[in-house]
MMTF fields as JSON, N, C-alpha, C and O atoms, coordinates in Angstrom:
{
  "mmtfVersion": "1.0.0",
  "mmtfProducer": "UNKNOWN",
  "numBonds": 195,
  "numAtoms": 196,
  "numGroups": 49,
  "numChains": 1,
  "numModels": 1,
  "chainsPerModel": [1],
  "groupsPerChain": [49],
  "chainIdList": ["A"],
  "bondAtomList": [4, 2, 8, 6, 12, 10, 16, 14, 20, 18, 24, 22, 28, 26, 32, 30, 36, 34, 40, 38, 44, 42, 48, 46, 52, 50, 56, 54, 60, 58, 64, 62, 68, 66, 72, 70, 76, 74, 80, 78, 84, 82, 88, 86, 92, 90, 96, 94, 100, 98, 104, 102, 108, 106, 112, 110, 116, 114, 120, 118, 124, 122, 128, 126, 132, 130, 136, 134, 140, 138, 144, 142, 148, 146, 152, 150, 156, 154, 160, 158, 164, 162, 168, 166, 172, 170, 176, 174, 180, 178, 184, 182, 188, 186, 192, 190],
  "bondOrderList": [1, 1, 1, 1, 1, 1, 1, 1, 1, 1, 1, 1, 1, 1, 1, 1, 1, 1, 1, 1, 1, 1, 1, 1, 1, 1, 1, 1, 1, 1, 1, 1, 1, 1, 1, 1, 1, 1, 1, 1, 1, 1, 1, 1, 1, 1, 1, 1],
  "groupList": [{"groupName": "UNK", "atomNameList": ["N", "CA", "C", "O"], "elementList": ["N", "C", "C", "O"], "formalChargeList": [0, 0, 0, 0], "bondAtomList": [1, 0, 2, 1, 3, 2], "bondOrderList": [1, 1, 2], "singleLetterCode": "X", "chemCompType": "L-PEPTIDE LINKING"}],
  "groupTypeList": [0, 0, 0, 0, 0, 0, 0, 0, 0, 0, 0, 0, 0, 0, 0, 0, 0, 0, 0, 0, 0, 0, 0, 0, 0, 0, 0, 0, 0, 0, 0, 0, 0, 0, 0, 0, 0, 0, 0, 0, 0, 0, 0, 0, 0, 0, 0, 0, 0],
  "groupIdList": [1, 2, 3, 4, 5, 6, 7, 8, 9, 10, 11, 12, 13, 14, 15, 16, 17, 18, 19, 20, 21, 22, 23, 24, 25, 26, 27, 28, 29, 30, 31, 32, 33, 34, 35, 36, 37, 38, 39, 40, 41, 42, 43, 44, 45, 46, 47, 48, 49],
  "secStructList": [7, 6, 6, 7, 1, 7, 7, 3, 3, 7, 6, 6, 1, 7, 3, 3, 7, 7, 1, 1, 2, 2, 2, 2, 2, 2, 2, 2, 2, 6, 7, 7, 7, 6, 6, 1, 7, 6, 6, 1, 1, 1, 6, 6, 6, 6, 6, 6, 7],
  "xCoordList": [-11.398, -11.487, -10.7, -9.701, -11.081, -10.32, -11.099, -12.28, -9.835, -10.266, -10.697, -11.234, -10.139, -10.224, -9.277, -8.524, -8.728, -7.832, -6.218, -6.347, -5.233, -4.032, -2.597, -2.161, -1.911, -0.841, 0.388, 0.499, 1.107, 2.402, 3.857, 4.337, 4.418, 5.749, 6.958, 7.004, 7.824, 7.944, 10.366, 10.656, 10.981, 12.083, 13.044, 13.882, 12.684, 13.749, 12.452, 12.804, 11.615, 10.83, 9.618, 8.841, 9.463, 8.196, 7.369, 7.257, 6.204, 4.652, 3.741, 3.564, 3.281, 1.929, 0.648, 0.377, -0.208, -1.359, -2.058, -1.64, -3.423, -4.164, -5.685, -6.11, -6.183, -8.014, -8.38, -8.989, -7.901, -8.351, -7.209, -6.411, -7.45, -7.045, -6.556, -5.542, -7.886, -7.88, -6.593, -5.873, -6.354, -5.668, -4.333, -3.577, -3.985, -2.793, -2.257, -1.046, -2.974, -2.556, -2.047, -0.865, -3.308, -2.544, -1.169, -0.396, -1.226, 0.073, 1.449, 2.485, 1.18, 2.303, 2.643, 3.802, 1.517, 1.951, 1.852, 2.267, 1.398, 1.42, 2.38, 2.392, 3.561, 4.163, 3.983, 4.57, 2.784, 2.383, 2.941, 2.884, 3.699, 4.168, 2.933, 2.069, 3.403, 2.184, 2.398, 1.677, 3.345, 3.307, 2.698, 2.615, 2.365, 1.499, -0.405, -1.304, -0.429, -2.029, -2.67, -2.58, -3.672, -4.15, -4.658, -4.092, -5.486, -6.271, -5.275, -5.576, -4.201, -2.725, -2.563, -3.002, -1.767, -1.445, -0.306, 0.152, 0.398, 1.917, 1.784, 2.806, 0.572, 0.041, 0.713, 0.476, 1.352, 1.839, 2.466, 3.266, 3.198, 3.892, 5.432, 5.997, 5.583, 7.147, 7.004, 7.955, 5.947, 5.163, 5.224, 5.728, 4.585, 3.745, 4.885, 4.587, 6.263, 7.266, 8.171, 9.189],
  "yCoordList": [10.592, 10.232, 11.203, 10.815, 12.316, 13.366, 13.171, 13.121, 13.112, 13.873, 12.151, 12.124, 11.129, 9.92, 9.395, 9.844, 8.277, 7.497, 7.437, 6.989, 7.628, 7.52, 7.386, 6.265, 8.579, 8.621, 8.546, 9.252, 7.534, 7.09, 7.495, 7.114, 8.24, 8.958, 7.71, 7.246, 7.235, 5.931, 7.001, 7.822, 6.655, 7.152, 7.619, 8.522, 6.769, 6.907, 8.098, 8.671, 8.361, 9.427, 9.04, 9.802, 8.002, 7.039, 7.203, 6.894, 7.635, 8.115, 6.639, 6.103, 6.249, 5.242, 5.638, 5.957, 5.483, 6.375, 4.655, 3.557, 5.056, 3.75, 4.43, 5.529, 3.496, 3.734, 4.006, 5.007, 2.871, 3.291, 2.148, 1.248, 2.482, 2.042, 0.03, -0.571, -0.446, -1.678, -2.035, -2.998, -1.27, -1.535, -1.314, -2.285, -0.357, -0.091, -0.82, -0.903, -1.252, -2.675, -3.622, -3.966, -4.242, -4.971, -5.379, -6.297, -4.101, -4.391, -3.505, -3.345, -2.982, -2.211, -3.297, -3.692, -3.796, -4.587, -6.273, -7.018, -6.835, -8.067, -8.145, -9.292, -7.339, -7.139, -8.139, -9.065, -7.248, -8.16, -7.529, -6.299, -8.369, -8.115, -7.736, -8.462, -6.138, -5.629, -6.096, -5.875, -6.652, -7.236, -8.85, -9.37, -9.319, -10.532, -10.285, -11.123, -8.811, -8.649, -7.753, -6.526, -8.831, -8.67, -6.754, -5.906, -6.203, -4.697, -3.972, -2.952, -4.033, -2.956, -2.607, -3.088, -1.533, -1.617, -1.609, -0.952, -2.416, -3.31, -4.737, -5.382, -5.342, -6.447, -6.817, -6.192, -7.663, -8.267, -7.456, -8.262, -6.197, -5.33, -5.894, -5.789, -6.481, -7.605, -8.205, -7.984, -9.087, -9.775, -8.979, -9.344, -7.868, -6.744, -6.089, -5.299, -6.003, -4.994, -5.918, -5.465],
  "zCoordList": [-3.049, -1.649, -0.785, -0.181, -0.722, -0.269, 1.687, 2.033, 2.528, 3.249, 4.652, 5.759, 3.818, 4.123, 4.106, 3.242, 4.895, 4.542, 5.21, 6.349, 5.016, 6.06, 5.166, 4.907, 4.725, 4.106, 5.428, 6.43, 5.005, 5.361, 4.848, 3.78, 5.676, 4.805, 5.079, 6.218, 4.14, 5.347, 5.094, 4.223, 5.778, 5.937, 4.772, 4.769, 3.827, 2.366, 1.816, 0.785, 2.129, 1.002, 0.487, -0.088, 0.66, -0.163, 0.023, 1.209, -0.423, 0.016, -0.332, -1.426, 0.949, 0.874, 1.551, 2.709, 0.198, 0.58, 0.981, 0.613, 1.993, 2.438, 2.375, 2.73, 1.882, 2.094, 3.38, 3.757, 4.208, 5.351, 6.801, 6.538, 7.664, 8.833, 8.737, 9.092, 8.075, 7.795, 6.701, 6.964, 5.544, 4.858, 5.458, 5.479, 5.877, 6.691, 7.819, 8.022, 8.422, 9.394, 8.665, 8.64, 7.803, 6.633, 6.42, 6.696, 5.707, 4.959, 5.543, 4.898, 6.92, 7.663, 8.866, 8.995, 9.803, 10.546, 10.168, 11.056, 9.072, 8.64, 7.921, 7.475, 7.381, 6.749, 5.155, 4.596, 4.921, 3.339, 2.299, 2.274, 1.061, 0.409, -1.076, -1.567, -1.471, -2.52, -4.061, -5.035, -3.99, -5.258, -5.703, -6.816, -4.483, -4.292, -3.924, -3.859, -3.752, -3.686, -4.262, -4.249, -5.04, -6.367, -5.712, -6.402, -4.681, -5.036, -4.874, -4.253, -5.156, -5.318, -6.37, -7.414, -6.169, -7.948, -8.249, -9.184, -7.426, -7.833, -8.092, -8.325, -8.077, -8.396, -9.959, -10.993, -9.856, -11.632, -11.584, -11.109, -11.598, -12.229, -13.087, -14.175, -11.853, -12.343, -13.476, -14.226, -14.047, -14.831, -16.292, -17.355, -15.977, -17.318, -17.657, -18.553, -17.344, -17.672, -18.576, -19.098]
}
């Protein structure tokens, strides 16, 4: 998906890449937590380790 989508540099260094505009509202201004939604891929992680 080159050439699409909306990377976020956020202050400590952290790179968040987003599909698109929709996803980034999401979870930047709803402040949703990614370890509670399942198309992430921090989903379970806490869980699986």
């Amino acid at each position: 998906m080159h050439g699409t989508g909306l990377l976020l540099v956020r202050r400590d260094g952290a790179l968040n890449w987003f599909c698109s505009r929709r996803c980034f509202v999401y979870m930047t201004k709803h402040k949703k937590d990614s370890r509670r939604i399942k198309w992430t891929s921090f989903y379970g992680k806490e869980r699986r380790a």
